[in-house]
C-alpha positions in Angstrom: 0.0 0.0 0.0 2.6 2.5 0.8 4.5 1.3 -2.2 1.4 2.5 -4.7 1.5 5.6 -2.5 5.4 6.7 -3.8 4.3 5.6 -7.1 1.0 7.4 -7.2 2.4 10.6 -5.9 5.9 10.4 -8.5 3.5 9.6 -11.2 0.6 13.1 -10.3 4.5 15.0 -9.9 5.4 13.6 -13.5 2.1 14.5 -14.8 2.3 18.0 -13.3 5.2 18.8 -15.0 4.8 17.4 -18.0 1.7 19.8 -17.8 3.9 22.6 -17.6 6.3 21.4 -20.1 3.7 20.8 -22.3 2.2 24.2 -22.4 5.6 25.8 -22.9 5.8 23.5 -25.8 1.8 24.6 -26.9 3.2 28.4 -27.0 5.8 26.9 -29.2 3.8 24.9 -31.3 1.1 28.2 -31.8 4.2 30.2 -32.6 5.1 28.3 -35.7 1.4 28.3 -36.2 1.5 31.9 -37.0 4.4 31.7 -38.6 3.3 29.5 -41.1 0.0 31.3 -41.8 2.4 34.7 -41.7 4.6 32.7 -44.7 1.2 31.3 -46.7 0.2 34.7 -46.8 4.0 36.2 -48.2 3.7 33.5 -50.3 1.0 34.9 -52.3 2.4 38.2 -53.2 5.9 37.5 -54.0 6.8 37.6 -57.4 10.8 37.4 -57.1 13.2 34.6 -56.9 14.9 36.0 -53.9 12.2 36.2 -52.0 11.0 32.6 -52.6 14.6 31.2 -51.5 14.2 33.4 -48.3 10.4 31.8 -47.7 12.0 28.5 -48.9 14.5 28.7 -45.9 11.7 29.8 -43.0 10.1 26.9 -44.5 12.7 24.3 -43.4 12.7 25.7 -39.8 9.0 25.2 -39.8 9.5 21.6 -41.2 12.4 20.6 -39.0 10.4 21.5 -35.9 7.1 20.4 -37.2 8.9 16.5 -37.6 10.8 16.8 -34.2 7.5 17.6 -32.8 5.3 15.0 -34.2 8.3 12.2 -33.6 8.4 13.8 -29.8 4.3 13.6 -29.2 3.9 10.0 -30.9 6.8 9.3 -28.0 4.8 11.2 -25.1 1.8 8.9 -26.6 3.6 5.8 -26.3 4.6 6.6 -22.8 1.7 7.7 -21.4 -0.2 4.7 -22.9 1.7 2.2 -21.4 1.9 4.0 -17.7 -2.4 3.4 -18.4 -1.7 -0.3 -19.2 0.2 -0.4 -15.7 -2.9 0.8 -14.3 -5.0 -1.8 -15.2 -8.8 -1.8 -16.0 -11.1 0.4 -13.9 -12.2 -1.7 -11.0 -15.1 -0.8 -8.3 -13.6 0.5 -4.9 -10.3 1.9 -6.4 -8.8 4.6 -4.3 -9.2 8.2 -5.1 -5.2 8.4 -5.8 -5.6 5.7 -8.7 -8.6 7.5 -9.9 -6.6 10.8 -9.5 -4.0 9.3 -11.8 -6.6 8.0 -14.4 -7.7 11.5 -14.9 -4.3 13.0 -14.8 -3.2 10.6 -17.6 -6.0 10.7 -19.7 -6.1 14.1 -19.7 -2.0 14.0 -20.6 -3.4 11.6 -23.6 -5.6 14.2 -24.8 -3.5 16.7 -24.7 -0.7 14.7 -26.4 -3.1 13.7 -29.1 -3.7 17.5 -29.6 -0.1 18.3 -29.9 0.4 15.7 -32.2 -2.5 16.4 -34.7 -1.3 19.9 -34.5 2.3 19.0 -35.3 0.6 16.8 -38.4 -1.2 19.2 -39.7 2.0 22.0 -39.6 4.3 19.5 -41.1 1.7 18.8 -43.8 1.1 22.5 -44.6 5.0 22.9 -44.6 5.1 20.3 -47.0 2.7 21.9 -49.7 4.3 25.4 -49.0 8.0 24.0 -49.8 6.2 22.5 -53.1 4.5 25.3 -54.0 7.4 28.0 -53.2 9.4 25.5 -54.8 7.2 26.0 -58.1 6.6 29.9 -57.9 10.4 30.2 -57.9 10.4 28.2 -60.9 8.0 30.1 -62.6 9.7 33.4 -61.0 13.5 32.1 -62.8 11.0 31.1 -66.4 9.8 34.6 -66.2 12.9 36.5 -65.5 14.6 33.9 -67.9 12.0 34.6 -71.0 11.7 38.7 -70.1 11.7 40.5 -73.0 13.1 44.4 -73.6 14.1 46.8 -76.4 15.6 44.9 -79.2 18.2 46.1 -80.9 16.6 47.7 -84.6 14.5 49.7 -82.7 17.6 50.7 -79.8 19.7 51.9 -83.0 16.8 54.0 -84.8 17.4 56.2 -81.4 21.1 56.7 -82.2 20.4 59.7 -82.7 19.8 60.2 -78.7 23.4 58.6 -78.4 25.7 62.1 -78.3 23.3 63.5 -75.6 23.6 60.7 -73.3 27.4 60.5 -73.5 27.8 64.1 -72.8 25.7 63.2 -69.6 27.7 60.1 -68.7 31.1 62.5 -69.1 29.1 64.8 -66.9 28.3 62.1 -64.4 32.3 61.0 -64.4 33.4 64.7 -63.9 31.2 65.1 -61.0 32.6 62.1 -59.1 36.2 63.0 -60.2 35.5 66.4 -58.8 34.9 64.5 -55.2 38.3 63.3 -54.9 39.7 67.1 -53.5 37.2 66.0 -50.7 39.4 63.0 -49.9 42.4 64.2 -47.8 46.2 64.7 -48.9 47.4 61.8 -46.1 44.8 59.2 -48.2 46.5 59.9 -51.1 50.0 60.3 -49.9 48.9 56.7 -48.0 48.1 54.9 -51.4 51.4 56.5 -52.9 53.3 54.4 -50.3 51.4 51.6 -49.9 52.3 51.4 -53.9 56.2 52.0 -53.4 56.2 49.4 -51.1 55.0 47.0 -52.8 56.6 47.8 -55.9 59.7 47.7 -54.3 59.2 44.7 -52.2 58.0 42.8 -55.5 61.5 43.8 -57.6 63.9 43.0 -54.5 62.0 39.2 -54.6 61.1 38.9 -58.1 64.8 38.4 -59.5 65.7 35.8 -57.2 62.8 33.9 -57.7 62.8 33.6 -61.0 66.7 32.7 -60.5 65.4 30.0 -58.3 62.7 28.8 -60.8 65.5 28.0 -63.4 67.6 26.0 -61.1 64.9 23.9 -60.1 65.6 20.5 -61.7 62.0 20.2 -63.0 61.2 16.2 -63.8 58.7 15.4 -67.1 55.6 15.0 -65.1 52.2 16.8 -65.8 52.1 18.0 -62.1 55.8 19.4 -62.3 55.4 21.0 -65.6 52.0 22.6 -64.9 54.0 23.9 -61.8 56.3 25.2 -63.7 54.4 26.9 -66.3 52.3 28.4 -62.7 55.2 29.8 -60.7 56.9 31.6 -64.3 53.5 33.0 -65.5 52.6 34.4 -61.7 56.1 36.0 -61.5 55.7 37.7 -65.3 52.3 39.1 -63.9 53.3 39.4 -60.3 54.4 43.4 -60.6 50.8 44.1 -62.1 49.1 42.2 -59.7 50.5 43.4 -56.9 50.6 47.1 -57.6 46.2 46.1 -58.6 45.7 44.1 -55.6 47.4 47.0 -53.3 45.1 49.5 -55.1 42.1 47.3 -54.1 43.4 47.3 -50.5 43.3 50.7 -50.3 40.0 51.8 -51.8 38.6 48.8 -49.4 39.9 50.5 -46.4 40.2 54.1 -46.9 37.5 55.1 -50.0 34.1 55.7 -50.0 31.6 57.2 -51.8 31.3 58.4 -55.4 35.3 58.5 -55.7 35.4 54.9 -54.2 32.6 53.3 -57.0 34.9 55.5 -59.6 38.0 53.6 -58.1 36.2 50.3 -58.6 35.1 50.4 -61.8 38.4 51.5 -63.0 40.6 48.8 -61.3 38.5 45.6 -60.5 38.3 44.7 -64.4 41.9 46.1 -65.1 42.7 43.0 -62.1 40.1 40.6 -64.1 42.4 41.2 -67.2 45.1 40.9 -65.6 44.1 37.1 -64.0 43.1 36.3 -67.4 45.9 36.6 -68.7 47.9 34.7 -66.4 45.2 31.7 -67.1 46.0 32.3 -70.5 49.8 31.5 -70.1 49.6 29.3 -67.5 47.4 26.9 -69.0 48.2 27.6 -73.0 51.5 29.3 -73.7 53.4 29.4 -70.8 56.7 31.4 -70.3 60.2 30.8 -70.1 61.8 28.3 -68.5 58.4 26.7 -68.5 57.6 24.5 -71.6 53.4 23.8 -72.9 52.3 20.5 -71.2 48.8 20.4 -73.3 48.7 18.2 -76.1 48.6 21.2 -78.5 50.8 22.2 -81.5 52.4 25.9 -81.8 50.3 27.0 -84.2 47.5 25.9 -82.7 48.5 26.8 -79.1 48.8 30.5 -81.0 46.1 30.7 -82.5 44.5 29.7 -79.0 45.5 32.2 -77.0 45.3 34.8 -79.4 41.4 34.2 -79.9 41.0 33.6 -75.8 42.1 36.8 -75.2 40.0 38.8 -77.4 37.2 36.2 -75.4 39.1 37.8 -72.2 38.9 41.3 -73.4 34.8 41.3 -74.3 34.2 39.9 -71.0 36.2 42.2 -69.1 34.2 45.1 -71.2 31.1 43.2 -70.6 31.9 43.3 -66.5 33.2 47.0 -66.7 29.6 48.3 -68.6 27.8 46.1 -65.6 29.7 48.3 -62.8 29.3 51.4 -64.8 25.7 50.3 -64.6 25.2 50.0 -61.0 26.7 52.9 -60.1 23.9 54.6 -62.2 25.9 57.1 -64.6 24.8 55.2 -67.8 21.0 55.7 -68.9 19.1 52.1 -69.6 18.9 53.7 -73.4 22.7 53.9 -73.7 23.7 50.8 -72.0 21.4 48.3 -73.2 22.8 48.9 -77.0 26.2 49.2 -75.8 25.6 45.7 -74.3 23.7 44.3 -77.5 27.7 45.2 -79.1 29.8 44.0 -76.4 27.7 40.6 -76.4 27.8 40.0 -80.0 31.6 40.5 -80.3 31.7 38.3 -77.8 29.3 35.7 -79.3 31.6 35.8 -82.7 34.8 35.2 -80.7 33.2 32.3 -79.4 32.5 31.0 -82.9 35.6 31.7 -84.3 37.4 30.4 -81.1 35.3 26.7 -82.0 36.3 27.3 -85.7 39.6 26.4 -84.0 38.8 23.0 -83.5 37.2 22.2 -86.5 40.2 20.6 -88.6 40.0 18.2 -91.4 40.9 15.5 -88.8 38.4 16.5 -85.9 35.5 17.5 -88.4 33.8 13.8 -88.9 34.5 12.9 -85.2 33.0 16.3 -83.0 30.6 16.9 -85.9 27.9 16.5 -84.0 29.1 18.4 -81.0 30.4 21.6 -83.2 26.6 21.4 -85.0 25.0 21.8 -81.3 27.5 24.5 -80.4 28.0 26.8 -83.5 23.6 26.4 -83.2 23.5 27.5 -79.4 26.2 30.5 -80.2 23.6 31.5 -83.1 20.3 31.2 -80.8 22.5 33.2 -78.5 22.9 35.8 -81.2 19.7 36.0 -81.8 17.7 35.8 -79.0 20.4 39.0 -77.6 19.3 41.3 -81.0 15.5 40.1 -79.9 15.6 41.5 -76.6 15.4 38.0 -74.6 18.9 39.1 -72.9 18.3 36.9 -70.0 18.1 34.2 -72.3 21.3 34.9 -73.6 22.9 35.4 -70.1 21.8 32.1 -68.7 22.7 30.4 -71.9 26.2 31.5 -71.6 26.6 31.2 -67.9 25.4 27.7 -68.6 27.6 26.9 -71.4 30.6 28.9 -70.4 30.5 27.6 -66.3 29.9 23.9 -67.9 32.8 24.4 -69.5 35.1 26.0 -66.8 34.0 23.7 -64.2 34.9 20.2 -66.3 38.4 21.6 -67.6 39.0 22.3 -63.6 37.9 19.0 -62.7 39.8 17.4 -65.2 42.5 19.4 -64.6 42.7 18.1 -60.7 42.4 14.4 -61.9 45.4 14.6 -64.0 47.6 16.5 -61.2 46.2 14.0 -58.8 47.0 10.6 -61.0 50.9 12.5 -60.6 50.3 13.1 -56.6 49.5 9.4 -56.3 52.2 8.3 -58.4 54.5 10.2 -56.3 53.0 8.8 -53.3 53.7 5.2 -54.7 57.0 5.1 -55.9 58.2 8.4 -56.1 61.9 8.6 -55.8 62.4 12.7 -55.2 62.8 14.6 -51.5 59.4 16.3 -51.6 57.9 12.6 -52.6 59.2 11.0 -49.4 58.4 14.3 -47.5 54.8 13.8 -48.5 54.9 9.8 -47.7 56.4 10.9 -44.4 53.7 13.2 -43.5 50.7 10.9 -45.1 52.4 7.9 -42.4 53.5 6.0 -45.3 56.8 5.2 -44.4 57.3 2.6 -46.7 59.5 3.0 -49.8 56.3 1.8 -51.6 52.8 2.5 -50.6 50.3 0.0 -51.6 46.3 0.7 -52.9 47.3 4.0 -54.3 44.4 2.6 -57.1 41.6 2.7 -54.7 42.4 6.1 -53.3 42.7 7.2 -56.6 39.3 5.8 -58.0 37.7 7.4 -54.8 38.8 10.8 -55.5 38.2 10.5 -58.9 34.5 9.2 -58.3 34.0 12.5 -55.5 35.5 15.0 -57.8 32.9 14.0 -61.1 29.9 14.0 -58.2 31.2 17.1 -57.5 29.8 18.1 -60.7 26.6 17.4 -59.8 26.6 20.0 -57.3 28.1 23.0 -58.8 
């Protein structure tokens, strides 16, 4: 008797605060409530991709509690149910404590059944609002995708606009040059030294790196060459980037304002060209001591680079007119047409860059492949003069990141096939270093193969991804 007591009264203390507990958790619950009726309604009225990601993500949250919830009431449930079995079927004379207890539980039951119809219903409702914000930003990226503005025929019959609207740009870059006497002698005299320093720091090192670099006994590997052709193209360009990058520095830290978006738009694609470049001879025509590791021929590997950068140059314009843009000094009549240009030469060094590839000997093999792309580059043309501009932005975003991002990968499996080979039976100092640090101490480490096929397999899901 005294032992159903203690039980009894641990069981009324469990149930009171499980009552408490639970009501903190009913706030909770009615909270998200809100919230979701708050996000139904939002969901309505937005129109912009953006804002559907930002709805997307409040989504989640509501979905991640809503499923802890329902998983945490269907325990309660469980638990309460079987502290009911304990108590047995109601029998005649029972003592007020057990009955006590009865009530306590079933009303704990219903209470719990509440909470967990509740959490159903949220995660349910979360669950059609993901779909459906999940299908408005569809339709929001078709829309923005297939938006339409002035094509070009009727942007060129308003040429004769043109003159005006460059006299107000010039007007526009006066004023914010003007704003630079508002910037203080000590800035100036800051970025002056901040210049010399680097300048000088970068000609004291330069010379004996690149002394270095040709006393390096470089092996024939892909991963030492490509190395090679790396360090000698970043020390050609090093002078220009570091005097750009100490430029950016500067404006970062000490430049606002007009003076600081004129600063920008000058120097961020002048340090675009300048990285391009360096891709350019790092990857095509690399320079001295360095020798071209890509199966290409020297007229071919000319003829390359010389076509890549004028693809370098109309992207770099392409990025400049953007910033212009932004900053608001170029009228929507000016810059679309100027655009329309800019994207066309660019479209046309993209064709004649694929002409490349389109010898006698590769013509019957790729045939198919140059058909699809000289047919994209020409929907691309056209859909720019139409107007659809979006079209031919995500097109060549598209085709242009494909692109990027499979060279790259391909890229690090062929300098990791050289890594691994190293690893294995690599006979030189920084070989054995990196066996040493990896805890391979023997002269030959076994299953390189595997490690190898894993890598390779992560780096091509990788793909998927990006």
């Amino acid at each position: 008797m005294f032992s159903k007591l203690i039980k009894g009264s641990v069981l009324i203390l469990f149930l009171t605060v499980f009552g408490h507990v639970s009501a903190s958790a009913s706030d909770q619950i009615e909270q998200y409530v809100t919230q979701i009726d708050n996000l139904h309604h939002q969901l309505q009225h937005v129109t912009h991709k953006t804002n559907f990601r930002g709805i997307t993500k409040q989504l989640a949250v509501v979905r991640s509690f809503a499923t802890a919830c329902v998983a945490e009431a269907d325990k309660e449930l469980e638990h309460l149910m079987s502290e009911q079995n304990n108590l047995g079927q109601v029998v005649r004379g029972e003592s007020p404590l057990v009955k006590q207890n009865r009530a306590a539980l079933e009303d704990s039951r219903v209470r719990s059944l509440a909470k967990l119809n509740t959490c159903q219903s949220l995660l349910k409702r979360s669950d059609e609002l993901l779909l459906s914000a999940a299908s408005g930003e569809q339709s929001s990226l078709l829309r923005d995708i297939m938006e339409t503005g002035p094509d070009l025929p009727n942007l060129v019959q308003k040429s004769y606009q043109w003159p005006a609207m460059w006299a107000e740009v010039l007007q526009h870059i006066q004023q914010k040059i003007s704003t630079a006497q508002d910037i203080s002698l000590m800035r100036w005299v800051g970025l002056l030294f901040l210049v010399v320093v680097v300048t000088w720091v970068i000609i004291l090192f330069r010379p004996h790196a690149v002394k270095g670099l040709h006393e390096i006994p470089w092996d024939e590997t892909f991963f030492a060459r490509f190395s090679q052709a790396a360090a000698s193209s970043l020390l050609h360009y090093l002078p220009y980037l570091g005097v750009t990058a100490a430029i950016i520095i500067f404006c970062e830290l000490a430049l606002s304002g007009a003076i600081y978006e004129l600063v920008s738009v000058l120097v961020y694609p002048v340090l675009l060209w300048l990285v391009w470049s360096a891709c350019l001879r790092i990857f095509i025509r690399p320079f001295a001591p360095a020798q071209r590791y890509l199966a290409l021929s020297d007229v071919t590997s000319c003829y390359l680079c010389v076509r890549a950068r004028w693809l370098g140059l109309w992207l770099v314009l392409a990025y400049f007119l953007e910033l212009v843009a932004d900053t608001g000094m170029v009228p929507e009549a000016l810059y679309l047409p100027v655009l329309d240009i800019i994207v066309t030469c660019l479209i046309l060094t993209l064709m004649w860059l694929s002409w490349l590839f389109s010898s006698k000997e590769n013509r019957g093999r790729h045939l198919i492949v140059q058909v699809v792309v000289q047919a994209m580059l020409v929907l691309m043309l056209v859909s720019e003069w139409s107007g659809y501009r979006s079209l031919t932005q995500t097109l060549m975003q598209a085709s242009l990141g494909s692109l990027l991002v499979i060279a790259l990968l391909l890229l690090a499996q062929r300098l990791l096939r050289d890594v691994y080979t190293a690893l294995e039976s690599g006979p030189r100092r920084w070989h054995r270093l990196l066996r040493q640090m990896l805890g391979l101490r023997e002269k030959s480490a076994r299953g390189m193969i595997w490690l190898q096929l894993t890598t390779t397999t992560l780096l091509w899901a990788s793909l998927g991804l990006v």
